[in-house]
DSSP file (Angstrom, degrees, kcal/mol; ACC not computed):
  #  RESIDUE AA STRUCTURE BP1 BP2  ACC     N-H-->O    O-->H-N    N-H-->O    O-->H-N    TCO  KAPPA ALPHA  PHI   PSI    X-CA   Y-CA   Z-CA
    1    1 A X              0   0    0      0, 0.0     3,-0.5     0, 0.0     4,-0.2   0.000 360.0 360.0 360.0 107.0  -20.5  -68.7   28.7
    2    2 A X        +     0   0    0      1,-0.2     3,-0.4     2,-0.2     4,-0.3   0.813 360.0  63.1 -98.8 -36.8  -18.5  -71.6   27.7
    3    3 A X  S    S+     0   0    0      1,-0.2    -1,-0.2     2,-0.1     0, 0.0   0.299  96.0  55.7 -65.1  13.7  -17.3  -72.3   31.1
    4    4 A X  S    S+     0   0    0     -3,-0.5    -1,-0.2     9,-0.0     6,-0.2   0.364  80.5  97.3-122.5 -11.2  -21.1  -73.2   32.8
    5    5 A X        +     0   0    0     -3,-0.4    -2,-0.1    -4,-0.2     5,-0.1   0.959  68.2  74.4 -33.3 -81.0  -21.6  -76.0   30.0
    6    6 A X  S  > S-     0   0    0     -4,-0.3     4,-2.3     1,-0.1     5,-0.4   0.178  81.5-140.7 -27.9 125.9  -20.4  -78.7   32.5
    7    7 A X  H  > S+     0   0    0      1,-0.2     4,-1.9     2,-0.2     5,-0.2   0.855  99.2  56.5 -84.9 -10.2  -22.8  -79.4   34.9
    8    8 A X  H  > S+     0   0    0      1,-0.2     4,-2.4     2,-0.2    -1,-0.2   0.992 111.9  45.3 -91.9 -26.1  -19.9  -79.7   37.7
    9    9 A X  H  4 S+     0   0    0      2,-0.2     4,-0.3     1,-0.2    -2,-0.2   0.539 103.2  53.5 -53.9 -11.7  -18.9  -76.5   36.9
   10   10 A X  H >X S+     0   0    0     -4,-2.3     4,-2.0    -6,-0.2     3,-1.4   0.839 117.0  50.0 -63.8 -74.0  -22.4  -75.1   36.8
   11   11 A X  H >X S+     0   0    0     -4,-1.9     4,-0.9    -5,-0.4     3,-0.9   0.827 115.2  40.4 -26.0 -85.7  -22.1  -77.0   40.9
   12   12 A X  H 3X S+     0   0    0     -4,-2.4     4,-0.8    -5,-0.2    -1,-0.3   0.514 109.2  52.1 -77.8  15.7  -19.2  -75.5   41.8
   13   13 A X  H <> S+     0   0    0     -3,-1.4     4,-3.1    -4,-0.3     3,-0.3   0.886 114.2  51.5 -81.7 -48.2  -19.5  -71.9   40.4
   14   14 A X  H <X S+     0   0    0     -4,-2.0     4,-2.4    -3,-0.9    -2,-0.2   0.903 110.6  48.6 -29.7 -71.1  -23.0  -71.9   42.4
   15   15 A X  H  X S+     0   0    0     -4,-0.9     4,-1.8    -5,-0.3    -1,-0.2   0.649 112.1  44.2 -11.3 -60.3  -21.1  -73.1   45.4
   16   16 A X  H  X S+     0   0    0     -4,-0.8     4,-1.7    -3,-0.3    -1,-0.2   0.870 117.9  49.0 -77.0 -39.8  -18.2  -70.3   45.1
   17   17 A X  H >X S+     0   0    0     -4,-3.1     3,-8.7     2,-0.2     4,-1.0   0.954 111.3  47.4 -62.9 -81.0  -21.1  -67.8   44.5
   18   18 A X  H 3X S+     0   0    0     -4,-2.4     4,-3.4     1,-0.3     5,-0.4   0.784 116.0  45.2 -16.1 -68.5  -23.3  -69.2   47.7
   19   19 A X  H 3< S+     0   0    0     -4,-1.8    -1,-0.3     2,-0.3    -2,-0.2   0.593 105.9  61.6 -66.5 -14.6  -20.2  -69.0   50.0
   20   20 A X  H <X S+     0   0    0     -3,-8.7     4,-1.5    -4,-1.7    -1,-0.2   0.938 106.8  42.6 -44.9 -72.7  -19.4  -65.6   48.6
   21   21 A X  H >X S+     0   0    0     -4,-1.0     3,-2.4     1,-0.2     4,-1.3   0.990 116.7  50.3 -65.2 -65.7  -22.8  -64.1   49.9
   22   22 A X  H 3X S+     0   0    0     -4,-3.4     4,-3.1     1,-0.3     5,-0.2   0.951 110.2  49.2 -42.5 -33.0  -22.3  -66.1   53.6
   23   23 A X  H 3> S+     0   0    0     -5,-0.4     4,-1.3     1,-0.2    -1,-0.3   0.904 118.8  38.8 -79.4 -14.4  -18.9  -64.9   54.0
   24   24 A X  H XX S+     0   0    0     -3,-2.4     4,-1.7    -4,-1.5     3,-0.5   0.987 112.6  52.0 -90.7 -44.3  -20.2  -61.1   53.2
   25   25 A X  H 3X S+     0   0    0     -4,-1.3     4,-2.8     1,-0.2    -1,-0.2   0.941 116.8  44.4 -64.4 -51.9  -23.4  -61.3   55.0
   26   26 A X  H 3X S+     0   0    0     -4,-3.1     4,-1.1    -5,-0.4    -1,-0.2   0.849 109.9  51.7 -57.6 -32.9  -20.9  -62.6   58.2
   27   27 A X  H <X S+     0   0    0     -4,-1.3     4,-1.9    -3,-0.5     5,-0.2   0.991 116.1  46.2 -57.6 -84.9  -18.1  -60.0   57.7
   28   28 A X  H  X S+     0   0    0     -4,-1.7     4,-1.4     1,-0.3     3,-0.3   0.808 111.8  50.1 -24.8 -56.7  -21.4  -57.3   57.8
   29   29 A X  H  X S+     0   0    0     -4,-2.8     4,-2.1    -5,-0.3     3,-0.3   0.926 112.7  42.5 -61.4 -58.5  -22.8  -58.9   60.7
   30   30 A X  H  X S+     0   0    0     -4,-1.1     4,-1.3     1,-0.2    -1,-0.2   0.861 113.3  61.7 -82.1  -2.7  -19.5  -58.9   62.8
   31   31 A X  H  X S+     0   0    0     -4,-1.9     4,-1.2    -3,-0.3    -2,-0.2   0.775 105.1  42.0  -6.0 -78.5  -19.3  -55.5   61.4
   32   32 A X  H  < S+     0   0    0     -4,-1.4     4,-0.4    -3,-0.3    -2,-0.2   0.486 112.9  51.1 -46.9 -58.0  -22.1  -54.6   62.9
   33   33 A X  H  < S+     0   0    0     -4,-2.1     4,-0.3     2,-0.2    -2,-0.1   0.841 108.8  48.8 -73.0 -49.3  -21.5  -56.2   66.2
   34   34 A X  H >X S+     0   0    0     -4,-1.3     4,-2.7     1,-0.3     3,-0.6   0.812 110.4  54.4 -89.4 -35.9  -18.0  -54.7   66.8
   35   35 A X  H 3X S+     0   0    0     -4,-1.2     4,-1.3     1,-0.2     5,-0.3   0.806 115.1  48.1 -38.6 -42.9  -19.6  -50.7   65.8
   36   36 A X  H 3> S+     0   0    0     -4,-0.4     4,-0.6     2,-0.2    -2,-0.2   0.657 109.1  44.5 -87.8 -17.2  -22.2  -51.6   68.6
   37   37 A X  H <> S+     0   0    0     -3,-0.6     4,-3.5    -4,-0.3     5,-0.4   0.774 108.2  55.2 -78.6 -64.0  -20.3  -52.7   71.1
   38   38 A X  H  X S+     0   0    0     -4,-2.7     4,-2.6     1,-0.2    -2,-0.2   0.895 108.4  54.6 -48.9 -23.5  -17.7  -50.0   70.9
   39   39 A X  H  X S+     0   0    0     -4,-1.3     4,-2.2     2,-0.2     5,-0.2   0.923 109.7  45.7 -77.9 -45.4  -20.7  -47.4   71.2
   40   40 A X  H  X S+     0   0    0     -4,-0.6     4,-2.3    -5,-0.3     5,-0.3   0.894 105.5  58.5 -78.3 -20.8  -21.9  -48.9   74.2
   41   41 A X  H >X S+     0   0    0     -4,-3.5     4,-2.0     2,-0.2     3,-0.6   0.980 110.6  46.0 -65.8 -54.2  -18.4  -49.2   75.9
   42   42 A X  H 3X S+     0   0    0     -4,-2.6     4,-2.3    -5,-0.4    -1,-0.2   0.798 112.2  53.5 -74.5  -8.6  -18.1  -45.3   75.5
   43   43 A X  H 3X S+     0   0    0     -4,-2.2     4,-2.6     2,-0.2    -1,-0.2   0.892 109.7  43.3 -83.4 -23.3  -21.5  -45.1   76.9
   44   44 A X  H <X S+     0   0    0     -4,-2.3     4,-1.6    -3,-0.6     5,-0.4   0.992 112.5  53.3 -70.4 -56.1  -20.8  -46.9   79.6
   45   45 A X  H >X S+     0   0    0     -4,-2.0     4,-2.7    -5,-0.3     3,-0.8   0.898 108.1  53.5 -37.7 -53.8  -17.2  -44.9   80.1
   46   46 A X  H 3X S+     0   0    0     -4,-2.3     4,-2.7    -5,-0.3     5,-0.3   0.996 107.4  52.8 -52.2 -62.1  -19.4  -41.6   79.9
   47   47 A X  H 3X S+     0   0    0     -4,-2.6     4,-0.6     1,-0.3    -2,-0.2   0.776 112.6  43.7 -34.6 -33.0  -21.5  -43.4   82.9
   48   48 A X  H <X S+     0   0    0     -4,-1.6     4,-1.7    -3,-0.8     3,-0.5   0.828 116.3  46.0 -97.4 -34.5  -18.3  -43.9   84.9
   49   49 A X  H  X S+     0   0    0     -4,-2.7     4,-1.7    -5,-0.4    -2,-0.2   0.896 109.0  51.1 -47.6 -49.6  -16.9  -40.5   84.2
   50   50 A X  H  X S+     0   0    0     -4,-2.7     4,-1.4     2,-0.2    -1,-0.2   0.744 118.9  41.6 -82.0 -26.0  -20.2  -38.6   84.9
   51   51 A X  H  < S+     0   0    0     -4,-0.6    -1,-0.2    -3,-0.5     3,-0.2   0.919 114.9  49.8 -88.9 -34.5  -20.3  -40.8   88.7
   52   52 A X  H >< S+     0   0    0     -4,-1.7     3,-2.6     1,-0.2    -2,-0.2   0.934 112.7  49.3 -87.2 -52.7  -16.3  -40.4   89.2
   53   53 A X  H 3< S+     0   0    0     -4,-1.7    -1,-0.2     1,-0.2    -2,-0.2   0.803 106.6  61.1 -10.7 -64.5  -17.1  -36.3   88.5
   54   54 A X  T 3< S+     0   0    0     -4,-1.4    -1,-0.2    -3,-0.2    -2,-0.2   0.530  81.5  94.7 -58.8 -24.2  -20.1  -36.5   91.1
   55   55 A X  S <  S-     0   0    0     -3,-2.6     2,-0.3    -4,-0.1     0, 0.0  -0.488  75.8-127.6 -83.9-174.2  -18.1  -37.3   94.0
   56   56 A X        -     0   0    0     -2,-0.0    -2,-0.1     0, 0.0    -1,-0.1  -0.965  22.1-123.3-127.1 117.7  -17.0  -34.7   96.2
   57   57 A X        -     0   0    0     -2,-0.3     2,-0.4     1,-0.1     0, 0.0   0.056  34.6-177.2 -55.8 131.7  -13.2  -34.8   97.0
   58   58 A X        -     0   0    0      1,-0.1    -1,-0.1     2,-0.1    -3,-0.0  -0.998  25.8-163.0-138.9 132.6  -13.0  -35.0  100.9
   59   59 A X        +     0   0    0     -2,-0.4    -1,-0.1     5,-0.0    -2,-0.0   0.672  63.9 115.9 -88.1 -18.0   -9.3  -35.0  102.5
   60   60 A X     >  -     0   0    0      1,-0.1     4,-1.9     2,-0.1    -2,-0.1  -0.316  59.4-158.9 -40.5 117.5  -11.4  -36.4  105.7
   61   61 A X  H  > S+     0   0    0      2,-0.2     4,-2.9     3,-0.1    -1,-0.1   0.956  93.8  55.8 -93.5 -52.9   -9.4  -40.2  105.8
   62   62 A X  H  > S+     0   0    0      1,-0.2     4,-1.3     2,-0.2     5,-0.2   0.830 112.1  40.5 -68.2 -31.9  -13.0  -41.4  108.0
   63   63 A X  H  > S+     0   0    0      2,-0.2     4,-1.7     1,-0.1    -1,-0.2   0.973 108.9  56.7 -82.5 -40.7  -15.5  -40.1  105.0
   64   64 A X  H  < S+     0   0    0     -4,-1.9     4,-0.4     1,-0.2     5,-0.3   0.956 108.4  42.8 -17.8 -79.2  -13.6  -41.3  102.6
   65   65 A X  H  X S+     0   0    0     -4,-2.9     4,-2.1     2,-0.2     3,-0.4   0.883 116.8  54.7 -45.0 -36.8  -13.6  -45.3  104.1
   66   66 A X  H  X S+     0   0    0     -4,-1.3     4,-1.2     1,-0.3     5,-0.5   0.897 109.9  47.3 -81.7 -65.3  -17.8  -44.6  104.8
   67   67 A X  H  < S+     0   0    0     -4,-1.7    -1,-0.3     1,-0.2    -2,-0.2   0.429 109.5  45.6 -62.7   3.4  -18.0  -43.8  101.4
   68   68 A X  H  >>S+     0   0    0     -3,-0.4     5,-1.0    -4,-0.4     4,-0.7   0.633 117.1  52.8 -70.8 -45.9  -16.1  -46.7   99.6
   69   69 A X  H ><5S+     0   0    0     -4,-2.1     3,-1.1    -5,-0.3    -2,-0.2   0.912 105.9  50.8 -48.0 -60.8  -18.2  -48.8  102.1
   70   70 A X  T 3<5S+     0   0    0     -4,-1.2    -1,-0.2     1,-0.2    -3,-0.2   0.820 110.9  47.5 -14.1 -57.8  -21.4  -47.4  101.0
   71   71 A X  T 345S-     0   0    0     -5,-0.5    -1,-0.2    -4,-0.2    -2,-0.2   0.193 116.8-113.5-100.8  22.6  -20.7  -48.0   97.6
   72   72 A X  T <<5S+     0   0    0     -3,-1.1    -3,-0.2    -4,-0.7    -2,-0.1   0.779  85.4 116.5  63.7   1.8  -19.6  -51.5   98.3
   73   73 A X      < +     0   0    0     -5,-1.0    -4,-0.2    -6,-0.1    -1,-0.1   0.806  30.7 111.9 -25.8 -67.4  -15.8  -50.5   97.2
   74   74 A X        -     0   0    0     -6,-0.2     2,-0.4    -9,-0.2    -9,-0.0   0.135  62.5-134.4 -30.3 138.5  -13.9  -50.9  100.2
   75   75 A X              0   0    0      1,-0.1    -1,-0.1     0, 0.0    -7,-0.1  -0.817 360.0 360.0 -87.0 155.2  -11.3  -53.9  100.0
   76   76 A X              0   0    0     -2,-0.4    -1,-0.1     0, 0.0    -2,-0.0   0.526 360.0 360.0 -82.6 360.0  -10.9  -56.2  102.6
């Protein structure tokens, strides 16, 4: 290995190596993050699905209004 003689080229091959392995280990990591996130966004979406499912469709204008109020809905 003819190029590692030099001891700054011994440095900065070390260097390139070192900052290889951070950048992969960070790429993995935000990887990681963004796979875990998206699974709990659809779990949460399932959560809002299963609640929006649950009500019970009323043409009644006065149960309607008690039941955004209830659930803290309502605009003002």
């Amino acid at each position: 290995m003819w190029f590692l003689t030099n001891k700054l080229t011994l440095m900065f091959t070390t260097f390139i190596a070192s900052a290889g392995v951070l950048l992969t280990v960070f790429l993995a990591g935000k990887r990681s993050n963004q796979k875990d996130t998206e699974v709990k966004n659809l779990k949460d979406y399932i959560k809002t699905q299963e609640r929006v499912n649950e009500v019970q469709v009323s043409a009644d204008r006065g149960a309607a209004i008690k039941r955004l109020r209830d659930n803290k809905q309502l605009r003002d």
